[in-house]
N, C-alpha and C positions, 0 to 999 in steps of 0.2 A: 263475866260468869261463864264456868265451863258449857257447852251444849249436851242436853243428855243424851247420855247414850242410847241408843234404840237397838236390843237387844233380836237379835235374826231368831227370826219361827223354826223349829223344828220343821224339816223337809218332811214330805211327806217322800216315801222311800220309792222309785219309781218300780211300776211292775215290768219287768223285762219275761218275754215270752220265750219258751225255751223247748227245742224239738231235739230227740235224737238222732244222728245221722246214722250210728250203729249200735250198739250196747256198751260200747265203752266213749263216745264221740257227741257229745255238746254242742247243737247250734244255738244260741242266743240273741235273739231281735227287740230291734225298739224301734219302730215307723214315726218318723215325722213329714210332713208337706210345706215344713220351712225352707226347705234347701231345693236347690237340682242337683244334688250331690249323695253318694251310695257310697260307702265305705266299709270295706271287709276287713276282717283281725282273722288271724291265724297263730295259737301260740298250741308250739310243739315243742313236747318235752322232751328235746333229742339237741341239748346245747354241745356245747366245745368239751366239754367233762368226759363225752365221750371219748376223742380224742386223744392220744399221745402229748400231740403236739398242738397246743391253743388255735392255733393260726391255722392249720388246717381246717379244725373245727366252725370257728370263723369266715374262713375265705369261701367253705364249701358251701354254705348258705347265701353270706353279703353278692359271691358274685354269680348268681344263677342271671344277672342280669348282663353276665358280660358277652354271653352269645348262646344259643343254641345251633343244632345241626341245620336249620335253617334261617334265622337271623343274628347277623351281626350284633353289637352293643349298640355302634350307630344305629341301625334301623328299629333295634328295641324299643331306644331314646327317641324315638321321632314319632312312631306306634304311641308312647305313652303321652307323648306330648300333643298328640292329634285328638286324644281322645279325651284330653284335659285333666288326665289322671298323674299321679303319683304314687310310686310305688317307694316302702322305705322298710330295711330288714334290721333285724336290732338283737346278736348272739350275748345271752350270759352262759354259765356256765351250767346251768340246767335246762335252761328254754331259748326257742325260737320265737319271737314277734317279728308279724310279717301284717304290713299294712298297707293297704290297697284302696285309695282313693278315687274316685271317678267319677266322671259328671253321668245321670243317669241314663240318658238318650245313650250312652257309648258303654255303660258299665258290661255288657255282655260281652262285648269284642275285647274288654279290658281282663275280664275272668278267661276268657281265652287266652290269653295272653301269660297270665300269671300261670295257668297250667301248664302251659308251654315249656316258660321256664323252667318249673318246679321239680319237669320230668322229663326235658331233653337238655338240661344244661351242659356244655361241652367244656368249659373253661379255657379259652385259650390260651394259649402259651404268652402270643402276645400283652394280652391282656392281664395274664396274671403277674407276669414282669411288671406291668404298670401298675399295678396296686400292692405288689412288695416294695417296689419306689416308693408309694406314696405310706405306706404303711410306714416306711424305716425311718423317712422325714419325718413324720408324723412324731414318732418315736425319740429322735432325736433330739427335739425337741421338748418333748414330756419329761426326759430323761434329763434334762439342763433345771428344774423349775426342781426344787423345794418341796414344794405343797405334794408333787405328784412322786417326787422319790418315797417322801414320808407315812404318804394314800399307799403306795404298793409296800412298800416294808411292812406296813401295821396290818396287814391282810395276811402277810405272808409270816409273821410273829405268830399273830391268834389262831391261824388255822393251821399252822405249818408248810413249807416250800411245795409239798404234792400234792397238797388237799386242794379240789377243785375252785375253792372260794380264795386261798392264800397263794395261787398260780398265778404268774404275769410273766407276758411276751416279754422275748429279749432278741437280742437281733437273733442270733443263731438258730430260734424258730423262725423267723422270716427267710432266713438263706436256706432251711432246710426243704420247704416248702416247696414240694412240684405237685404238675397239674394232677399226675397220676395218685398223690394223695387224697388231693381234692373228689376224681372222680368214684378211688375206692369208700372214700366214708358219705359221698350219697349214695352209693348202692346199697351199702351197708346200714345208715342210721335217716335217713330221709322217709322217717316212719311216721303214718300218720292216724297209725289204731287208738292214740289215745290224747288226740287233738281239742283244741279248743276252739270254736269257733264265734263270731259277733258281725251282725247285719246292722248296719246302723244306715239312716238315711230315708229319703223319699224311694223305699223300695219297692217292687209290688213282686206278683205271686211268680210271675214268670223267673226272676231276679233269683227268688227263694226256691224254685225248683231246679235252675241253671248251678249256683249252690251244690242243693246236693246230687247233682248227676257227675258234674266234676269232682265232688269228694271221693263217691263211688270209683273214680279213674286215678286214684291215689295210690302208693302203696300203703299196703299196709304188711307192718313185719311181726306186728305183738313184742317191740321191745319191752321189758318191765323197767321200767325208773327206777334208780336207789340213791339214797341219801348216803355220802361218804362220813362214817365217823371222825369225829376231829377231836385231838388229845388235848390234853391242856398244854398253853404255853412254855415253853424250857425257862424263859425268863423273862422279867416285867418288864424290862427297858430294854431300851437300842438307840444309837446315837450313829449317825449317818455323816461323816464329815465332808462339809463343803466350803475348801477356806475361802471359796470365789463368795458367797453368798453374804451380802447386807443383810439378810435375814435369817432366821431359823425356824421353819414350819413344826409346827406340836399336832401329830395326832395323836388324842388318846381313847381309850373304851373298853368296853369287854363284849362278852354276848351274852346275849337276855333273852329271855324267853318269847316265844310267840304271841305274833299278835294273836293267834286264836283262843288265847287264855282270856276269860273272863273279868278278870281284872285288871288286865290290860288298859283299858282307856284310865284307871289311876295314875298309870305311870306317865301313860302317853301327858295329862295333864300336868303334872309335877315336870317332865324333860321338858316342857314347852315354856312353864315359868322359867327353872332354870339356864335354859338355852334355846328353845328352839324358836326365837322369835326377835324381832328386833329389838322390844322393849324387855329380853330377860336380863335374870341376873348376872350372867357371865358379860352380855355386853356391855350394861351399864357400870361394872366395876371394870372388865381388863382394856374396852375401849374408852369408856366414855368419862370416866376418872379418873384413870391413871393413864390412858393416853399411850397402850403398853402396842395395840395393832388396830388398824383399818376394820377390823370384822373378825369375831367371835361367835362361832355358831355348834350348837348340839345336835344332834339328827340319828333317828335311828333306819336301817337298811334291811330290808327283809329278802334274806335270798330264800328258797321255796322251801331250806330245810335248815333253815340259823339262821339268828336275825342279829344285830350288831347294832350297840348303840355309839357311837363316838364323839368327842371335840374335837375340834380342828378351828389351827387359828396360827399366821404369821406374826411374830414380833419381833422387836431387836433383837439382833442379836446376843449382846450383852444383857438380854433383860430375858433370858429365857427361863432361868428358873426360878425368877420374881414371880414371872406369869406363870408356873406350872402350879408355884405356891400358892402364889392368888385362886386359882381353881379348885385348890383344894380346901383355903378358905372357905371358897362361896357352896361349896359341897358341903361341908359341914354345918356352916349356919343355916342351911337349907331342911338337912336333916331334923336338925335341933331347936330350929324357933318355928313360932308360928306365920303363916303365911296371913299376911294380912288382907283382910274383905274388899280391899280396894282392887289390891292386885290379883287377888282369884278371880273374882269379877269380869274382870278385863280381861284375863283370859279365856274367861268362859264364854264370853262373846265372841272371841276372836276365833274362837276352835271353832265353834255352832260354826260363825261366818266362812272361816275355811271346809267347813265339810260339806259345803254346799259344792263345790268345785267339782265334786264325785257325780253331781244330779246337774251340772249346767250343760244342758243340751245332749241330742241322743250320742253322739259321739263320744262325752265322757261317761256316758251311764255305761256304756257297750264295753268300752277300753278299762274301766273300772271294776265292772262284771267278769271280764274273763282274766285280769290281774289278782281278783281275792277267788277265783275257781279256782286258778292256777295254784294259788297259795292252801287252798283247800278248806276256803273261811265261806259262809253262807253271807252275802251282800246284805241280808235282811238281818239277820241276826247281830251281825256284826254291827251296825249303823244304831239298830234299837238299842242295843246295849251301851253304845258308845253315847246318844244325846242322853239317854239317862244319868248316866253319870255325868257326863259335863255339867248337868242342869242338878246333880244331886249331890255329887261326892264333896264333903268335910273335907278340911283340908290336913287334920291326923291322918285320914286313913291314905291320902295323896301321898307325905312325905311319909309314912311307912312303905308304901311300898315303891313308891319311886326306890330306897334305901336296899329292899329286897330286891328288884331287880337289876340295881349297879350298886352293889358296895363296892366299897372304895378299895378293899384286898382285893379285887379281880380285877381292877385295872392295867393295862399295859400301857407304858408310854413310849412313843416314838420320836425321836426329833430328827432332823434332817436343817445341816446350815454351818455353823460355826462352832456354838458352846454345845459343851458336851452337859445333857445332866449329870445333877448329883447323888 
């Protein structure tokens, strides 16, 4: 006999406490006394979009830790590792995530530290040479694989070659790259008037006051944020040739609308039967019956102002456009029959049981909080809306709008390997 399934309680949605640092500037806290650990978030909306050139935009943040006018990278690295903390920066092309770990007893000396950086970074010369090396192997790399020529083409299709979200490094941004670009766009865009901020951790009030006296020693320049328009595609396909390649990588998708839409968690439920799970329908027909690739997965991507849903999935190469056809099978029967009670079921526990991951522990409450700010979604509204639907939505009104948010005319397909689509 199967075990029954024991379907996960609606969370109760945690209350995150929220202070202004200025009129435009958000701090956000959530205190626990389970850890001896304090952990800061910073996301600023001042990505590489600014930028000319990506990698500027990039280097000019990742490396505020390669020295200042007073410490080396070594003694940064020794600072940080004394204090038990971890610092880690993460540029898209809209925002800054800047994430600041520390054991409590030391997190003050740790925020000094990060200010430091923030606002005497020097970049050295030495230094930047070493992480254009490590950047271009890097690159080199990525540039040899399939899957990730496939990933940058189909970005660079949907939004077009300038558009901030369809841009990607190529060497000759890496060789272009000197220090003095670096130092002119943090003079320039190291703006922190419309910042996001998150206190997670065993913090107390000194911690919260330390906060915001070093905000106060930020700049602030009032950059205004803009969303770059993006046109429609020139054309639906692209074929990448790679005669080296045993495989051929398929990305495909369109853009869909925001998660902030209301109906949104229908869709989100319909792409999750479809693909975005182990047990969907893409993988149990193009892997696990035909036996066509290793992993078949759906997912959608929310940059701060277009959001993207896509497949992606390796197979023979000989067997490429079996598999694009198979896909477009399992799209159409999806549309057109009904989803059976066993299988909505199953995923409706599965979804409840993943959106718990948002609420496990204050670190993800904190980091989740200032990712749907940043998106400009209300944490509360968004989660009420979403178990309702999982626990309520028919599964008509699922495969209508899963159909409204990706019809099948707005897809682009990418492939990248040997066979060329048809």
């Amino acid at each position: 006999m199967r075990p029954n399934v024991i379907i996960p309680k609606e969370p109760e949605i945690p209350c995150v406490e929220e202070f202004s640092l200025n009129n435009k500037t958000k701090l956000y806290t959530y205190s626990t006394q389970r850890t001896d650990l304090v952990s800061l978030y910073i996301t600023v909306p001042c990505g590489y979009k600014y930028a000319t050139n990506p990698v500027v935009g990039k280097f000019a943040w990742e490396m505020i830790k390669a020295g200042t006018n007073k410490k080396s990278s070594i003694q940064i690295a020794e600072e940080l590792n004394y204090y038990g903390a971890s610092l880690d920066i993460s540029v898209t092309p809209d925002s800054v995530n800047i994430s600041l770990v520390a054991l409590k007893d030391f997190f003050l000396q740790a925020i000094d530290l990060l200010f430091e950086l923030l606002t005497d970074a020097i970049y050295p010369k030495k230094e930047l040479l070493l992480q254009k090396q490590e950047t271009l192997g890097i690159l080199k790399i990525e540039n040899k694989k399939v899957e990730s020529i496939a990933n940058k083409n189909f970005y660079k299709l949907l939004f077009g070659a300038n558009h901030p979200y369809g841009r990607y490094i190529k060497y000759s941004d890496i060789f272009l790259t000197q220090r003095k670009n670096l130092l002119n766009f943090a003079k320039k865009y190291f703006d922190f008037s419309q910042s996001l901020w998150g206190l997670a951790g065993n913090y107390d009030n000194q911690i919260v006051r330390s906060v915001a006296e070093h905000f106060n020693l930020l700049p602030v320049l009032n950059i205004e944020d803009y969303a770059v328009i993006s046109k429609e595609p020139d054309k639906k396909s692209l074929h990448i040739n790679k005669k080296s390649s045993l495989q051929t990588a398929i990305k495909m998708g369109c853009q869909i609308k925001s998660l902030r839409e209301k109906d949104y968690p229908y869709f989100l439920i319909g792409q999750t039967i479809f693909g975005g799970y182990f047990g969907s329908r893409l993988n149990k027909n193009i892997r696990e019956e035909k036996g066509l690739t290793y992993g078949i997965f759906s997912r959608t991507n929310h940059f701060k102002y277009q959001s993207v849903w896509s497949i992606a999935a390796e197979v023979k190469a000989d067997q490429t456009n079996f598999a694009i056809n198979e896909i477009r099978t399992e799209y159409e029967k999806f549309i057109n029959e009904p989803i059976r009670d066993e299988e909505l079921n199953r995923v409706r526990n599965y979804m409840m049981g993943t959106s718990l991951f948002a609420f496990d522990g204050a670190f993800n409450i904190i980091k989740n909080q200032l990712k749907m700010s940043d998106l400009g979604v209300s944490v509360d509204s968004y989660y009420k809306n979403l178990f309702y639907v999982i626990k309520n939505a028919n599964e008509k009104d699922i495969r209508e709008k899963f159909k409204e948010y990706v019809p099948w005319e707005k897809m682009i397909v990418v492939t990248a390997g040997k066979v060329e689509t048809k």
